[in-house]
C-alpha positions as CSV (number, residue, x, y, z in Angstrom):
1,X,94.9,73.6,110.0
2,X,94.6,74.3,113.6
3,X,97.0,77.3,114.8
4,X,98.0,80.0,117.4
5,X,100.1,82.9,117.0
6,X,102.7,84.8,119.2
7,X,104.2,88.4,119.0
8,X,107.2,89.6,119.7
9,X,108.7,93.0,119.4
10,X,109.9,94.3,116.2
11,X,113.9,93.0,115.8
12,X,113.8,90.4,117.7
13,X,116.2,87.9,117.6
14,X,115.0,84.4,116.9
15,X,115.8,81.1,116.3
16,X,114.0,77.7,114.2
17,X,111.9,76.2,116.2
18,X,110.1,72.7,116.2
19,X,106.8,72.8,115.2
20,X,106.7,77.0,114.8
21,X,107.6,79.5,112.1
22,X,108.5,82.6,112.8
23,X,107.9,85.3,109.9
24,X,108.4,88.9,109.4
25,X,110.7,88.5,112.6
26,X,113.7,87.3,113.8
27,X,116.9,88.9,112.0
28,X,117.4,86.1,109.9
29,X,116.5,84.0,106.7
30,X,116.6,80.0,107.4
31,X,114.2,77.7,107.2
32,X,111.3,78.0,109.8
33,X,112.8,81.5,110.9
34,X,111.8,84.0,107.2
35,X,112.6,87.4,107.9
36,X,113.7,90.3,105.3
37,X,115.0,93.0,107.8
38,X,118.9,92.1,108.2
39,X,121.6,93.2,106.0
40,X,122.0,89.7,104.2
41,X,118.1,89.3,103.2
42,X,117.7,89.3,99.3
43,X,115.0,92.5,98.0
44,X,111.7,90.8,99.2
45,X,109.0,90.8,102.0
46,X,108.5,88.0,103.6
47,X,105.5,87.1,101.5
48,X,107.8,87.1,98.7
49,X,110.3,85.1,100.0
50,X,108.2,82.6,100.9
51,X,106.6,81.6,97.4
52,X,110.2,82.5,95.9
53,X,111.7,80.0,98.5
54,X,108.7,78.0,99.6
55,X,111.9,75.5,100.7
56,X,112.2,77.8,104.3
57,X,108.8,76.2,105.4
58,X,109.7,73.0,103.3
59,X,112.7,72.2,105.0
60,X,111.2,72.8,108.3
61,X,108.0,71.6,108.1
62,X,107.3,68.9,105.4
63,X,103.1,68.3,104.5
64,X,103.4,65.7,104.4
65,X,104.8,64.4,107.3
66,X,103.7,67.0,109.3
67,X,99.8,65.6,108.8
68,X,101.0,62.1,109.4
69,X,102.9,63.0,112.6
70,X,100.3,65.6,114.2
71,X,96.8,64.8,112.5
72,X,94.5,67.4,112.8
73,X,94.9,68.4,116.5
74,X,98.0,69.2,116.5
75,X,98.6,73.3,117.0
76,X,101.1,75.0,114.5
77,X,102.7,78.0,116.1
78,X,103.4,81.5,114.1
79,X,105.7,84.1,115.5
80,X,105.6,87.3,114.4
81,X,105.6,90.7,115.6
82,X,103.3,93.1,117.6
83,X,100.7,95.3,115.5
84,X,101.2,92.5,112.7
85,X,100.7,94.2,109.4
86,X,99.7,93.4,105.6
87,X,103.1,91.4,105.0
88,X,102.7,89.3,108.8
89,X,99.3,88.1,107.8
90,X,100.1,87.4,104.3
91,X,102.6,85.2,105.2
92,X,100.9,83.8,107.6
93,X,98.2,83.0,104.7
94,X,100.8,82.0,102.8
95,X,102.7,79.8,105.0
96,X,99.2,77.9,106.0
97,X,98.6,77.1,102.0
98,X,101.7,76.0,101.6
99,X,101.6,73.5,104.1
100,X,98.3,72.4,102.8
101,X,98.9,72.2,99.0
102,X,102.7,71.4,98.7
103,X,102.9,74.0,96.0
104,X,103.2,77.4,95.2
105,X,100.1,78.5,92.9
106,X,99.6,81.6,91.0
107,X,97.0,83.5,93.2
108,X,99.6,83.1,96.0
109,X,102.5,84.3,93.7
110,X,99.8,87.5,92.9
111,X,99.4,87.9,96.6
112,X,102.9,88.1,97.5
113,X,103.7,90.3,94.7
114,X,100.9,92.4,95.6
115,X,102.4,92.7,98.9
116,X,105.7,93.3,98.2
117,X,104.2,96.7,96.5
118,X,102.5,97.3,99.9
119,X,105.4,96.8,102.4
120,X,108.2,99.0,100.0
121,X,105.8,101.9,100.2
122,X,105.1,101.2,96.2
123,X,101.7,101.3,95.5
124,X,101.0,103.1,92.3
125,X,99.6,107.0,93.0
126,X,97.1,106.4,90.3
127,X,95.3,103.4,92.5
128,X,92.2,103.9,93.4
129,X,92.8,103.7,97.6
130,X,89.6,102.9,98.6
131,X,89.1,100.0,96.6
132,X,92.4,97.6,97.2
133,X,93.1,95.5,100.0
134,X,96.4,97.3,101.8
135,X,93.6,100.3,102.2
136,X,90.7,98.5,103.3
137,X,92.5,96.1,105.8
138,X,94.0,99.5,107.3
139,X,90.5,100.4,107.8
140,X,89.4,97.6,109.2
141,X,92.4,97.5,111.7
142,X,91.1,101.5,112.6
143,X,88.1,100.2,113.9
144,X,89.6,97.6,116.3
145,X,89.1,98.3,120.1
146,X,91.3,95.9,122.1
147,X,94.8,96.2,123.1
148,X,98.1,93.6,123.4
149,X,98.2,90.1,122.3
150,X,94.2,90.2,122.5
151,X,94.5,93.3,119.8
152,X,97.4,91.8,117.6
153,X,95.1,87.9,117.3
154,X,92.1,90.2,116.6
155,X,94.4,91.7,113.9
156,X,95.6,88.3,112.2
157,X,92.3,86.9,112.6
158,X,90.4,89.8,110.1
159,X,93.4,89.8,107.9
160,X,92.8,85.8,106.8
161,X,89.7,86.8,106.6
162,X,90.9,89.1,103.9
163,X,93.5,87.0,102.6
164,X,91.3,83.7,101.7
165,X,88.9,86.2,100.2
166,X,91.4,87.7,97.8
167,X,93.0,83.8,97.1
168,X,89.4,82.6,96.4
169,X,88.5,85.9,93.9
170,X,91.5,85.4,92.3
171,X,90.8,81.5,91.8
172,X,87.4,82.5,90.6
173,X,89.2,84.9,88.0
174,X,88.7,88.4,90.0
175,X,91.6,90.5,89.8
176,X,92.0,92.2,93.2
177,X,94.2,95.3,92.8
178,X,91.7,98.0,92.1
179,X,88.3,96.5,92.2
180,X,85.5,98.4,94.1
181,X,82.5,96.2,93.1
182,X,84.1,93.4,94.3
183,X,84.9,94.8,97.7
184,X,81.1,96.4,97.6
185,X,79.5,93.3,97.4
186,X,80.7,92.2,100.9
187,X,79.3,94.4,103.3
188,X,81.9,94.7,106.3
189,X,84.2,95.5,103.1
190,X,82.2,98.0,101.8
191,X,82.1,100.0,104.9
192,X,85.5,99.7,105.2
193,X,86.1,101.6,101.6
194,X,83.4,104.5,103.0
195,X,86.1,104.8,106.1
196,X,88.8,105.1,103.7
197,X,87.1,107.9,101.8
198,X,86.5,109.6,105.4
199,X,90.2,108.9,106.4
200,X,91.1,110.9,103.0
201,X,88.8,113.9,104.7
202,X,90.6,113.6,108.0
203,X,93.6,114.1,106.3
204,X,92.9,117.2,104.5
205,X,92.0,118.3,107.9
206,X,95.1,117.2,110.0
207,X,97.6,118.4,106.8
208,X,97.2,122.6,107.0
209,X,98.8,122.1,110.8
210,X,101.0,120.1,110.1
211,X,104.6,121.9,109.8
212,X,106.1,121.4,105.7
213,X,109.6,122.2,104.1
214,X,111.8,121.3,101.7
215,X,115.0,118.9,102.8
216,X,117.7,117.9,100.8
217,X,118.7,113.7,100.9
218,X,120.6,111.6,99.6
219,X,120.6,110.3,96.4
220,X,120.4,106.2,96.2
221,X,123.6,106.0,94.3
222,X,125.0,108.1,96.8
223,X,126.5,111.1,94.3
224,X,124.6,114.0,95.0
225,X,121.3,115.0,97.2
226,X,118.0,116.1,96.0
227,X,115.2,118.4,96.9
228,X,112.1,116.7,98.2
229,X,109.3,118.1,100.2
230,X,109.0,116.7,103.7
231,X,105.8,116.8,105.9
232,X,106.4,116.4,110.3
233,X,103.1,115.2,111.6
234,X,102.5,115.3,115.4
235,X,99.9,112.6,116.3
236,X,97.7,112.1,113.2
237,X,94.5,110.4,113.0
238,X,94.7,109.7,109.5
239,X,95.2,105.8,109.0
240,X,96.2,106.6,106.0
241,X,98.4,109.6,106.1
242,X,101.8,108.1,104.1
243,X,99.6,107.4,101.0
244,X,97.4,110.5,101.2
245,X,101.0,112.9,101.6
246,X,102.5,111.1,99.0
247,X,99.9,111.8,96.3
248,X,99.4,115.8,97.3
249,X,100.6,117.6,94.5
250,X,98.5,120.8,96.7
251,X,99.9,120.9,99.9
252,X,103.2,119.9,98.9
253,X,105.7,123.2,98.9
254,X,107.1,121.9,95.3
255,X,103.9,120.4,93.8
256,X,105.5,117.1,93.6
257,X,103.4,115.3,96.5
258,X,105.7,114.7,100.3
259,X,108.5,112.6,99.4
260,X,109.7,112.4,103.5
261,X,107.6,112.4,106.1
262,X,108.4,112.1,110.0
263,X,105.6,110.8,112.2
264,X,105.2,111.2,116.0
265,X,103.1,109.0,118.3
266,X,103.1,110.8,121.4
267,X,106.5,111.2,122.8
268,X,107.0,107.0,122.4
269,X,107.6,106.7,118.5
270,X,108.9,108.2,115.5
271,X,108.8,106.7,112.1
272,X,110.5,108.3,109.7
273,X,110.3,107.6,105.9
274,X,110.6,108.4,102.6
275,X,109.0,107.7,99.2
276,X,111.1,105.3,97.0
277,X,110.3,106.9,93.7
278,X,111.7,110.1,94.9
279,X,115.2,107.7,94.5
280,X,116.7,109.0,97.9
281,X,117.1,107.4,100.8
282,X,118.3,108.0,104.9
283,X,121.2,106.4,104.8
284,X,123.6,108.1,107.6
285,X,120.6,110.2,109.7
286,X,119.8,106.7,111.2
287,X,123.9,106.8,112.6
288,X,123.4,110.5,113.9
289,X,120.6,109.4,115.6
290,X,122.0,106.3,117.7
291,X,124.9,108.9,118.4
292,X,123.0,111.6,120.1
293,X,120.6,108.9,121.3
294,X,123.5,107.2,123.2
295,X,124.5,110.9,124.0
296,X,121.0,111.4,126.3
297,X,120.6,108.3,127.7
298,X,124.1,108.4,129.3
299,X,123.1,112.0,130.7
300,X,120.2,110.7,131.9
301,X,121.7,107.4,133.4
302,X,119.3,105.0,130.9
303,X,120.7,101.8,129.6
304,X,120.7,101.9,125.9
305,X,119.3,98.4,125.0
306,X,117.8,98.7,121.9
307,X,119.4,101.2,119.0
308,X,117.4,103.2,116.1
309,X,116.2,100.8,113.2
310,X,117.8,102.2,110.2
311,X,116.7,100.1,107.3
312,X,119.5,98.7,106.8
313,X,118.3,95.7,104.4
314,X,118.7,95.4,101.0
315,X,114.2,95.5,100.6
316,X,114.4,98.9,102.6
317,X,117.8,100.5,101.5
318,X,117.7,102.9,104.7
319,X,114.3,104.2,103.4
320,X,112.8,103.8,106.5
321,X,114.3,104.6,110.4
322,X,112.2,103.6,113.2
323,X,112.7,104.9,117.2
324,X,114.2,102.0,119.8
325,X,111.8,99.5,121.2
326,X,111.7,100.8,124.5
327,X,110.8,104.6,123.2
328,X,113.3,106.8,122.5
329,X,115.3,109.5,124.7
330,X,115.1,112.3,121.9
331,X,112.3,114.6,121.8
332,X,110.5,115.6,118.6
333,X,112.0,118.6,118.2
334,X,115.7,117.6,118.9
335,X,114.9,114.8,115.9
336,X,114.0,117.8,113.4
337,X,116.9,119.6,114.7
338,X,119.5,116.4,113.4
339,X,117.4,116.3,110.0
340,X,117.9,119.1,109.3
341,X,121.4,119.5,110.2
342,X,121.2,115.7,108.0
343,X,118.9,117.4,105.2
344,X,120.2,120.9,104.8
345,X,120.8,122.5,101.5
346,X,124.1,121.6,100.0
C-alpha cells in the first residue's frame, strides 16, 4: 500500500482526517486520530490500542472500500510526530496490516504487546539488550546522518524494515524477544547488536561523571515517598543510557540500579523519568515546573506557548516529564534545584 508520512511536534492537537491517520499524536482517541497521551486514554500505547480497538482505523478507513475507492495509486497519509520512535513505527506497521488483512492476527497482537513493554520503560533487566528489537532499532537510528522530515522518513522507513521482519519470524514460528541468532543472520542487524554492546562501553564511560544521589518520590498510591537513586546526565552519548542506568546495581549509590534519571540535551531539552518498578512516580514536580517556568519567561518577556509535559495519562501515570516544545526557559541547574526541593528527604 502506497503511503507518505508527516510529523508534527510532540502534543499536538489534531483532528480525523479524510484519507490520513494520525498515531502516537494528536491528544485524542477517535477513530483515524489514536493517541495514548491525554488524561482520558485507557493504559496502552498506541500499538496496543490499535489491535485492542482495530475499530479506530475501521471506522475511518474501511479495506474494503478503501481499495475499491483508491486502487493502488492512491496515497495513504500517516501523521505522527518528529523523531518517530518504536511505538510510531509500530503503529504505523500495524495500521498498514490492518488495512490489508481486515484482521487482527497474533504476530501483530505479539508486536503490540511487545511494544507496550518498550514505550512504559518495562523491559525486563534480565533481557539480553543487544539481542531484541527496541535495542537494535536504537542502534540503527544512532547511525542515521540526516536531519528534519528527511531524518524522521529515514527513521520510519528502517523501522518497517524491522517491523515486517519481526511479523514474518514470528509467522515462521521465531520468537523475537531475546533472540541473537536470529538478528545475527541478517547482517545490517548484526552490526547493529556489536553497536549495542559498544553503546554499553560508552556508558560505563559517560556514568563516573555523571553527578548521582539519592531523592525521595512519591509513592504511586500517593501515601508515603521512597528512596531511589537518581542519576543527572549532561549530554550523553549513550543511545542507550535509560536501560544501562537502570540495570547498574555498581554505580548506583544504593545498589539497587538508577530508579530517576534527568537527561539534558544541550540547554534545549530535559527529559526526566523514572523507572516504574521502583512504584513512584513525578506527579506534582511537573506543576512546580510550569510555575517557575511561567515565572522566567514573564521576566524575560517570552510568551509561554507550550507548558511542561507531565505525563499525565493513565499509560504514563506522571512517570515521565518532558521540557516545552519550543525549549525551555530554566536552566539545568535551576531544574535540579526544584527536584530537589520536590525530592528531598521527608
Amino acid at each position: 500500500m502506497n503511503f507518505v508520512c508527516s510529523f508534527v511536534p510532540y502534543g499536538e492537537v489534531l483532528s480525523p482526517e479524510k484519507d490520513t491517520i494520525s498515531l502516537d499524536v494528536g491528544m485524542k482517541t477517535v477513530p483515524g486520530v489514536i493517541d495514548h497521551h491525554h488524561p482520558e486514554a485507557e493504559p496502552e500505547c498506541t500499538a496496543s490500542l490499535l489491535v485492542k480497538h482495530p475499530e479506530l482505523i475501521f471506522d475511518h478507513l474501511d479495506p474494503a472500500e478503501w481499495a475499491k475507492r483508491h486502487g493502488p495509486e492512491k496515497k495513504l497519509r500517516f501523521i505522527t510526530h518528529r523523531l518517530p520512535d518504536f511505538d510510531a513505527i509500530a503503529s504505523i506497521f500495524i495500521s498498514l496490516r490492518l488495512l490489508e488483512t481486515g484482521q487482527v492476527d497474533a504476530p501483530l497482537t505479539e508486536l503490540a504487546n511487545y511494544t507496550k513493554l518498550v514505550d512504559s520503560a518495562s523491559l525486563p533487566k534480565s533481557i539480553d539488550l543487544t539481542a531484541t528489537p527496541y535495542s537494535i532499532l536504537r542502534a540503527l537510528f544512532a547511525g542515521m546522518k540526516k536531519e528534519g522530515d528527511e531524518g524522521n522518513l529515514e527513521r520510519v522507513v528502517e523501522g518497517l524494515r524491522l517491523m515486517r521482519f519481526l511479523y514474518s519470524k514470528r509467522e515462521e514460528g521465531y520468537e523475537f524477544f531475546e533472540n541473537r541468532p536470529l538478528f545475527a543472520a541478517v547482517d545490517r542487524y548484526e552490526k547493529a547488536m556489536r553497536r549495542v554492546e559498544e553503546d554499553y562501553f560508552q556508558y560505563l564511560v559517560e556514568v563516573e561523571r555523571f553527578t548521582k544521589m539519592t531523592v525521595y518520590l512519591p509513592s504511586v498510591d500517593g501515601k508515603s515517598k521512597i528512596p531511589v537513586d537518581a542519576l543527572l546526565c549532561r549530554n550523553p552519548k549513550s543511545f542507550l543510557l535509560r536501560e544501562w542506568a537502570k540495570r547498574d546495581l555498581g554505580h548506583s549509590l544504593r545498589g539497587e540500579g538508577f530508579g530517576f534519571i534527568l537527561t539534558a540535551f544541550g540547554s534545549h531539552r530535559f527529559i526526566l523519568g523514572v523507572d516504574p518498578e521502583r512504584g513512584v512516580n513525578l506527579k506534582g514536580l511537573g506543576d512546580l515546573l510550569n510555575e517557575k517556568e511561567a515565572e522566567k519567561r514573564k521576566s524575560n518577556q517570552r510568551p509561554f506557548l507550550f507548558r511542561w509535559y507531565d505525563g499525565n495519562c493513565p499509560f504514563f501515570n506522571f512517570r515521565i516529564i518532558d521540557s516545552p516544545q519550543d525549549g525551555p526557559s530554566l536552566t539545568f541547574q535551576e531544574i535540579v534545584e526544584l527536584l530537589l526541593q520536590f525530592g528531598a528527604n521527608p
